[in-house]
N, C-alpha and C positions, 0 to 999 in steps of 0.2 A: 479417461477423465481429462478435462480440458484444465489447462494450465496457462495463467496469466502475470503479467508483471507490468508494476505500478512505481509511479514514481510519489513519493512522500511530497505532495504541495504547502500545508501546512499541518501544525500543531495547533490543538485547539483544546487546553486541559485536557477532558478525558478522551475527546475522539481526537482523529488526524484524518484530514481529508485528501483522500488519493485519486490519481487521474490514471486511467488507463491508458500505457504507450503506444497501443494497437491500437486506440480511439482516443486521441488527444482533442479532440472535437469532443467528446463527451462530457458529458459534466460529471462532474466531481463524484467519489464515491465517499459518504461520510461513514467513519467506523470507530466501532470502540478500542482506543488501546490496550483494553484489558486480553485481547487476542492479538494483538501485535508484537512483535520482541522487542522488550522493554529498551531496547537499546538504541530506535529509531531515533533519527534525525532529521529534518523537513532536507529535501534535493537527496534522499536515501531512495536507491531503487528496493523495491521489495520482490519476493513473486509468491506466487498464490496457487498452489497446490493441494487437490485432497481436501478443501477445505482448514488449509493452514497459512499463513505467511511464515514466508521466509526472509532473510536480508541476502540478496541478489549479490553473488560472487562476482560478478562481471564489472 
């Protein structure tokens, strides 16, 4: 399973839109925060596992 990590560009009430590191060229990914960890901050890397986010140790 392919695994990705994103950086937090903004907040936006209920979604947060993220950009892919490996595709900074790409546009935006808009997503609900109701599956994000409640504890995101916009410039927070995340990663994307399994169908889950995580908040990026690195």
């Amino acid at each position: 399973m392919n695994s990705y990590q994103y950086i937090v560009e903004q907040i936006d009430g209920d979604y947060a839109h993220l950009r892919r590191c490996d595709e900074p060229e790409a546009g935006l990914k808009l997503v609900a925060r109701a599956i994000l960890p409640p504890e995101i901050m916009e410039g927070m890397k995340l990663n994307y596992e399994m169908f889950e986010y995580f908040i990026s140790q690195e």
